[in-house]
N, C-alpha and C positions, 0 to 999 in steps of 0.2 A: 349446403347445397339443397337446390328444392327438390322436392320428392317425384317429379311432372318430369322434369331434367334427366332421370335416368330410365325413362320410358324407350327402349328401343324403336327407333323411326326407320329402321332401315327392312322392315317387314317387308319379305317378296307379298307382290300383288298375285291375288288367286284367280283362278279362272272357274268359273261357273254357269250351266245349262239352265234358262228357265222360255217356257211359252209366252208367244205377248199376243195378244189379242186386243188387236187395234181397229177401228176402223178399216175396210175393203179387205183384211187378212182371209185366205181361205184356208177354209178347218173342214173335217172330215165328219159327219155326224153318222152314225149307223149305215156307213159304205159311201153315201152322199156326200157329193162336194157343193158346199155351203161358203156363204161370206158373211162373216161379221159386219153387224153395221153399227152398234154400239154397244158399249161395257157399262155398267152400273154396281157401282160399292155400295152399298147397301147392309147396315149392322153386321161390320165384319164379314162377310160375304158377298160375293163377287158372280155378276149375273152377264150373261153374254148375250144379246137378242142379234138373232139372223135375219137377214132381209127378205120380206116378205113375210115374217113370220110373227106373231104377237106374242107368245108366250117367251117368258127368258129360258135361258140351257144355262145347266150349269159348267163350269171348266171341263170336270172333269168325264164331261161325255161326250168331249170334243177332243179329236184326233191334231195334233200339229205339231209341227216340227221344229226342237225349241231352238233355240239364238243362244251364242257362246255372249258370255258379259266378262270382265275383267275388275276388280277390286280398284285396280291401279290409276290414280289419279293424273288427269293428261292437262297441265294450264295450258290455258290460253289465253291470247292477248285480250284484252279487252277492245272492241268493237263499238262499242259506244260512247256518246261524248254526253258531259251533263248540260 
C-alpha cells in the first residue's frame, strides 16, 4: 500500500479571521476614516497607500474589521470552454 493512501482526507475544514485591504476598503488611521487605494508587497512586507496620500502606512497602524475565511474547499463547475 502507498504511504500518501493512508493520509487522512476527511480533515474538518477551519475557520479563520484575517484583514484584507483592498482597493476602496475603509480603515481607521489615528481616529480618521481613511480608504485604501492600493497594497504593495514589497521584500516580504506589505505597504498600504491611502488616497490622497503619498507615503505608504504600514497594516499594522490601520484599524479594520477582519473577514471570517474557511480552509474548506467549495468545486465548482468549470465556467469556461477551451
Amino acid at each position: 500500500m502507498n504511504s500518501t493512501s493512508s493520509i487522512n482526507t476527511t480533515a474538518r475544514p477551519r475557520m479563520f479571521q484575517m484583514p484584507v485591504f483592498k482597493p476602496g476598503t475603509r480603515v481607521l488611521q489615528g481616529g480618521r476614516e481613511e480608504t485604501v487605494s492600493h497594497v504593495l508587497l514589497r521584500r516580504r512586507e506589505m505597504m498600504v497607500y491611502l488616497v490622497g496620500r503619498d507615503d505608504p502606512v504600514r497594516p499594522d497602524r490601520l484599524t479594520l474589521e477582519p473577514q471570517w475565511f474557511t480552509t474548506k474547499r467549495n468545486p465548482e463547475a468549470l465556467q469556461w470552454y477551451l
